[in-house]
N, C-alpha and C positions, 0 to 999 in steps of 0.2 A: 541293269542294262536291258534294255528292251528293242528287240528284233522284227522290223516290223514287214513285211512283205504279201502281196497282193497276191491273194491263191488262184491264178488264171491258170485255167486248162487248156494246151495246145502249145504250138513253137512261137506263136508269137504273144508275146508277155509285153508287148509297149503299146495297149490297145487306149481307144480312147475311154471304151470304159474301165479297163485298168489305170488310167492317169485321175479318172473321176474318182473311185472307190479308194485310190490313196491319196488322194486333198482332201477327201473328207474325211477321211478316218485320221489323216494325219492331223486335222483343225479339231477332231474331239478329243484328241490325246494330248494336245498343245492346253485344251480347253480345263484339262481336270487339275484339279488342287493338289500337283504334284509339285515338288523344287525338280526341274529340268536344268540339268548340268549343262547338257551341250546335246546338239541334235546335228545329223549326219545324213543326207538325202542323196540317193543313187538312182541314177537311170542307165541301167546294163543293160545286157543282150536278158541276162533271167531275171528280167523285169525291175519295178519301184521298189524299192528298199528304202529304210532307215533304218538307225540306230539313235537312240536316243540313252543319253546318262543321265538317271533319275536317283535322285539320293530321298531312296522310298524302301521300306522291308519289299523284299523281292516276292514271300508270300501274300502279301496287301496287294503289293503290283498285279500279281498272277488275276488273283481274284475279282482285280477291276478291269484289267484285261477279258479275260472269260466275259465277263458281266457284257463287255462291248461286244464280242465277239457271237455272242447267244441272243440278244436282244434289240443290235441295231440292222436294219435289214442289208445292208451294204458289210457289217461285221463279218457276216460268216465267211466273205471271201476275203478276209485278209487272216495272215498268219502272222499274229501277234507274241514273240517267245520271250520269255523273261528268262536271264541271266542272274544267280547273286552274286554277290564278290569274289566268291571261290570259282567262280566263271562253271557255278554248276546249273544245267536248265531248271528249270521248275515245275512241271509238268501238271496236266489237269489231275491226273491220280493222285498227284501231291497235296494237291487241295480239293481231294475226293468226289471228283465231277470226271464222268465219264467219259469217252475218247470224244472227239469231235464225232459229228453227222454229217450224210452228205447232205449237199445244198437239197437235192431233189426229193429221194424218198426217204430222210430221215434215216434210213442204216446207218454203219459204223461206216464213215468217210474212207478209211482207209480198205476195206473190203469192197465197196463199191470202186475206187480205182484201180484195185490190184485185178480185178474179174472184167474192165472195163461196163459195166454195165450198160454205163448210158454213153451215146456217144459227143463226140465232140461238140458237133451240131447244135444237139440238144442244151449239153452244160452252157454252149455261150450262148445261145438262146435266153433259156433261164435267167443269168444273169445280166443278159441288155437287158430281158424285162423289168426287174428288181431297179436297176442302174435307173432305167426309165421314170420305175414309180418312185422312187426317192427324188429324183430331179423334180416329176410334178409337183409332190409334195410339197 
């Protein structure tokens, strides 16, 4: 199973480039050589979601997940979690790749949100930028 959700910083999660960063992330994961059981699409108050049932080894899943996640420039704001059957997460330590980064200066994501470092501003800044340069592209 795989969990997919748009890493927007701030109260509002239904932005327009939160609805861009998940049609396209969601058309690359529709896009790959997987069997997709059944797919699940939410638009709540805590943003774009899915769920998607993939009959794939959930460490293959992880790995191709990360791979999107590290290398496409719209990836790093979504949060992609892989489920296996025993409904246990998978985590990047499990397939021995380090915690995520933040968007900005490359730290550990989780240490730059807990200290606030950068502010609001700035984060959706960054990412309309990014949002921008993918659209040109």
């Amino acid at each position: 199973m795989l969990s997919m959700t748009v890493n927007i910083p701030g109260p509002n999660k239904l932005t327009k480039d939160a609805k861009f960063i998940f049609d396209v992330m969601m058309d690359k994961i529709s896009n790959l050589d997987l069997k997709i059981l059944e797919i699940r699409k939410y638009s709540v108050a805590s943003g774009y979601e899915a769920q998607i049932a993939v009959d794939e080894d959930a460490v293959k899943l992880k790995k191709i997940v990360v791979l999107i996640e590290e290398t496409n420039i719209l990836g790093r704001f979504m949060d992609i979690d892989v489920m296996n059957c025993d409904k246990k997460q998978i985590c990047r330590k499990d397939i021995g790749m380090l915690p995520r980064k933040c968007f900005i200066c490359d730290n550990d994501a989780k240490i730059c949100a807990r200290s606030a470092k950068h502010s609001l501003e700035e984060l959706l800044s960054f990412m309309h930028k990014k949002v921008r340069q993918y659209d040109e592209n």
